[in-house]
C-alpha positions as CSV (number, residue, x, y, z in Angstrom):
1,X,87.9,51.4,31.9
2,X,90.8,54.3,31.4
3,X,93.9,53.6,31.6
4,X,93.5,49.8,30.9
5,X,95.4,47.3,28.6
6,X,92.0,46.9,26.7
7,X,91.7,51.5,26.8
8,X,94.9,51.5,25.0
9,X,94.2,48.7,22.3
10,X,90.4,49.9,21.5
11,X,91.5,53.7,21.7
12,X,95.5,54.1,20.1
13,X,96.6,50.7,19.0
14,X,99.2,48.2,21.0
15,X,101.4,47.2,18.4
16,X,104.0,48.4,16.1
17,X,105.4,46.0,12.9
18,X,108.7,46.4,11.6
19,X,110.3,45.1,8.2
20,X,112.3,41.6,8.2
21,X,115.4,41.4,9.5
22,X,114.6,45.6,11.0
23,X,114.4,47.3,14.4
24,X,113.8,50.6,12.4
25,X,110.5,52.6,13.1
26,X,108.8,53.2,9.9
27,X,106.2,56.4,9.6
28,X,102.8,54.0,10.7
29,X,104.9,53.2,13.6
30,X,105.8,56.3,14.6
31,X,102.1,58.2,13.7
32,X,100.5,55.0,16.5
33,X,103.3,55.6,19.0
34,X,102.7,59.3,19.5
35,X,99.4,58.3,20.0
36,X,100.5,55.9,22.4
37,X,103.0,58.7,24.2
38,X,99.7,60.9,24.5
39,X,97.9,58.1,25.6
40,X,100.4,57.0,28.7
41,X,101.1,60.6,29.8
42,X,97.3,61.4,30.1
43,X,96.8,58.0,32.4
44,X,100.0,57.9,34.0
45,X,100.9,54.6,33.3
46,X,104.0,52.6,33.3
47,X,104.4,50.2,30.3
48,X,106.2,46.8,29.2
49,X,107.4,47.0,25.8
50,X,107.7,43.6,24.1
51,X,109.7,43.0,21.2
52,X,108.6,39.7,18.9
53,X,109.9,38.2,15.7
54,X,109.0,36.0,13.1
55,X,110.2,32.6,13.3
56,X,112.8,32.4,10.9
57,X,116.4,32.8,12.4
58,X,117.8,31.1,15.6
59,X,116.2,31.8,19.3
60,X,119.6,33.4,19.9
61,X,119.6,35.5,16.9
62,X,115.6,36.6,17.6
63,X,115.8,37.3,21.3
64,X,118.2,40.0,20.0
65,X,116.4,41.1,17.1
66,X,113.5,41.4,19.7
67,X,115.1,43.4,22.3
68,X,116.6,46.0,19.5
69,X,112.6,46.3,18.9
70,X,111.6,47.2,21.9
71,X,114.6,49.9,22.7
72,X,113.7,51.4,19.8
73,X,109.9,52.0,21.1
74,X,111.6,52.6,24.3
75,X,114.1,55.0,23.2
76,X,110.8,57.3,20.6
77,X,108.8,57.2,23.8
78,X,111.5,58.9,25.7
79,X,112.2,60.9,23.3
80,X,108.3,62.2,23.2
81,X,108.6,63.1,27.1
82,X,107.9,59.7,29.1
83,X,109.7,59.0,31.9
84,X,112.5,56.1,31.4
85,X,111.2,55.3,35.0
86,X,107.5,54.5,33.0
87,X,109.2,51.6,30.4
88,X,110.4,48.6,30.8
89,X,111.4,46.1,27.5
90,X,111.6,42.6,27.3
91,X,111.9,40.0,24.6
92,X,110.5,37.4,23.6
93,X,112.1,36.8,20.1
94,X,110.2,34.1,18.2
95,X,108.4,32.3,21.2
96,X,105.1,34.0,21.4
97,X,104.4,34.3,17.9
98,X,100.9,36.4,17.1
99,X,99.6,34.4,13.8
100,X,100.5,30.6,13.7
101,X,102.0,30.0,9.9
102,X,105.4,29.8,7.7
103,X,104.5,32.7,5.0
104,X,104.6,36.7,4.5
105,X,100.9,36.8,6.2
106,X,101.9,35.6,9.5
107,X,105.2,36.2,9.7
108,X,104.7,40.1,8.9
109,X,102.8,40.1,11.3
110,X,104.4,38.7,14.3
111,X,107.4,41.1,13.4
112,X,106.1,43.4,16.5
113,X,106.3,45.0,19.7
114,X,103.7,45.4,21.9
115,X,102.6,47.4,24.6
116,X,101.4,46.4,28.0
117,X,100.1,48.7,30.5
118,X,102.1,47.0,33.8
């Protein structure tokens, strides 16, 4: 179905990872969100970005490391021509974490943000 949450993970990719401790957008990030800009422009979509940590740190410290992750998807998507009108972030720091586990495996991996078609 285009224009669907399942669409954009089969067809660009819904996630973006990000180094420890880092809200920076490395060049993987960056080549999977202009795919992602092409992607919600063609369907018209408005999005939720997500931003998620790893579990080390305090739930303070993570909520905030989480938001910083999604403005900075926010803020390249903008940048690439959607609508601030189309984005919404939230955070959800290091309760939602993608891969259960206490090493470099898991936790590199719930270092992310992810995007929802609303």
């Amino acid at each position: 179905q285009p224009g669907t949450q399942e669409d954009l993970i089969v067809n660009v990719g819904d996630r973006v990872f990000f180094d420890y401790n880092s809200s920076e957008l490395d060049s993987d990030a960056l080549e999977l969100l202009q795919d992602q800009v092409a992607w919600i422009k063609q369907h018209n979509v408005s999005v939720v970005v997500e931003g998620h940590c790893d579990e080390r740190g305090t739930r303070e410290y993570n909520l905030a490391l989480g938001e910083k992750r999604a403005q900075s998807v926010k803020n390249y998507l903008i940048t690439m021509g959607v609508p601030s009108g189309k984005i919404t972030t939230i955070s959800f720091g290091k309760e939602r974490p993608a891969v259960v586990g206490s090493n470099d495996g898991a936790w590199s991996q719930n270092r992310r943000s992810v995007t929802k078609v609303n």
